[in-house]
C-alpha positions in Angstrom: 93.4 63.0 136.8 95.5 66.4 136.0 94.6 65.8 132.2 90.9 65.0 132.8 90.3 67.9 135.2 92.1 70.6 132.9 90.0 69.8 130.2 86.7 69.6 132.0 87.7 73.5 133.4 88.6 74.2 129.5 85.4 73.3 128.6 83.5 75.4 130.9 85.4 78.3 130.4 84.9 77.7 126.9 80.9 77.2 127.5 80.8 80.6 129.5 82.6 82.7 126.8 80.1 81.3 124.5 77.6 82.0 127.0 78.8 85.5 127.4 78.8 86.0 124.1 75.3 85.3 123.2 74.1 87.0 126.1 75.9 89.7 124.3 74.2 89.2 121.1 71.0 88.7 122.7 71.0 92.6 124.3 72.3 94.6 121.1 69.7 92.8 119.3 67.2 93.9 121.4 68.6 97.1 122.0 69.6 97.8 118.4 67.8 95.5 116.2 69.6 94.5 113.6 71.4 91.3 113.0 75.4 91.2 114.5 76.0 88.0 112.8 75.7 89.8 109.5 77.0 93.0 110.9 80.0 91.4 111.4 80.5 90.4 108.1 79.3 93.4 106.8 82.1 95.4 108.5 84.5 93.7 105.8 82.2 94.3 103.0 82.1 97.9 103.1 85.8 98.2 104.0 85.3 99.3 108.0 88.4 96.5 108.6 90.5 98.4 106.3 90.9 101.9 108.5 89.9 100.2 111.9 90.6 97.5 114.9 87.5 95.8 115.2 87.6 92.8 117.7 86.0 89.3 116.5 87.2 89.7 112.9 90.6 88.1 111.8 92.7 90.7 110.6 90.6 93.6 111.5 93.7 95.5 113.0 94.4 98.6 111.3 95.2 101.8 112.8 93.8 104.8 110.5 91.1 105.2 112.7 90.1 104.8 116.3 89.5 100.5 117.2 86.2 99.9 117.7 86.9 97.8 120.3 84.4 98.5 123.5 81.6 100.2 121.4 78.9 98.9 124.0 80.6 100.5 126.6 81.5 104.0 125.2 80.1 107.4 125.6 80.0 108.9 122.3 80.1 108.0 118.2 82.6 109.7 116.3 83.3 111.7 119.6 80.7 114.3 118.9 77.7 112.5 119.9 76.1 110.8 122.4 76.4 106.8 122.0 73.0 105.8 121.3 71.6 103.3 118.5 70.3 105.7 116.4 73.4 108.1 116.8 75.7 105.1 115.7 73.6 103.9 112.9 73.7 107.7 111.6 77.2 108.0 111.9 77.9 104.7 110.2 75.5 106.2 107.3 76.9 109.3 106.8 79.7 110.6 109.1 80.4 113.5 107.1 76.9 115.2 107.8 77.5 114.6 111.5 81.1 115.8 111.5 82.7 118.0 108.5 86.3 117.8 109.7 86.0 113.5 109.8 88.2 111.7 107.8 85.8 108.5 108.0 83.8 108.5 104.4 80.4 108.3 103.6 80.4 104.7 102.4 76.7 104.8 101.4 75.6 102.2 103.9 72.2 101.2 103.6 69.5 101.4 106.6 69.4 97.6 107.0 72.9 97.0 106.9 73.7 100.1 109.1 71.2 98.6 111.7 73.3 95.3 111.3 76.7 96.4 111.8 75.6 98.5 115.1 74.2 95.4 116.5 77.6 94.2 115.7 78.9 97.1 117.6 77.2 97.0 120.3 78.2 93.3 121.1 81.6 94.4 122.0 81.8 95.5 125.6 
């Protein structure tokens, strides 16, 4: 009975992660736009994994620059700026024009794909 009721409470914590997660997904959409499925697979493409933490993506645990973790929740992009969606997406384009004294590259990132990876963001709470 132990067994049966530990994995009935194992499945309903795993269907209210899952549930918190799209709920997740469902307001940076909205509130962003873009697409965090591909987002999050764009953050390996252009390299973001290489220099940052970035929760959800195996491996994604480097140190060179701040995690990423929390980006929902945070006050400010690049801590110069107010965290809105278009402030993030501009800083993911081109952080340099933002900040001079950055060490985060201009990685040329596309509008669409800019708009995708801070709906990724702005999943993590």
């Amino acid at each position: 009975m132990i067994r049966r009721g530990g994995c009935l409470l194992s499945l309903l914590l795993t269907a209210a992660l899952v549930g918190c997660d799209d709920e997740a997904n469902q307001t940076a959409i909205a509130t962003v736009g873009g697409d965090p499925t591909h987002g999050r697979a764009l953050m390996t493409a252009y390299g973001c994994t290489a220099c940052h933490t970035v929760p959800g993506i195996h491996g994604a645990n480097a140190l060179v620059g701040p995690p990423l973790t929390s980006m929902a929740s945070r006050g400010y992009v690049g801590g110069v700026m107010p965290n809105t969606p278009k402030n993030l997406i501009t800083w993911i384009q081109n952080p340099t024009a933002v900040d001079g004294k950055t060490a985060m590259p201009n990685l040329h990132v596309t509008d669409k794909d800019a708009r995708d990876i801070a709906t990724y963001l702005y999943t993590l709470r």
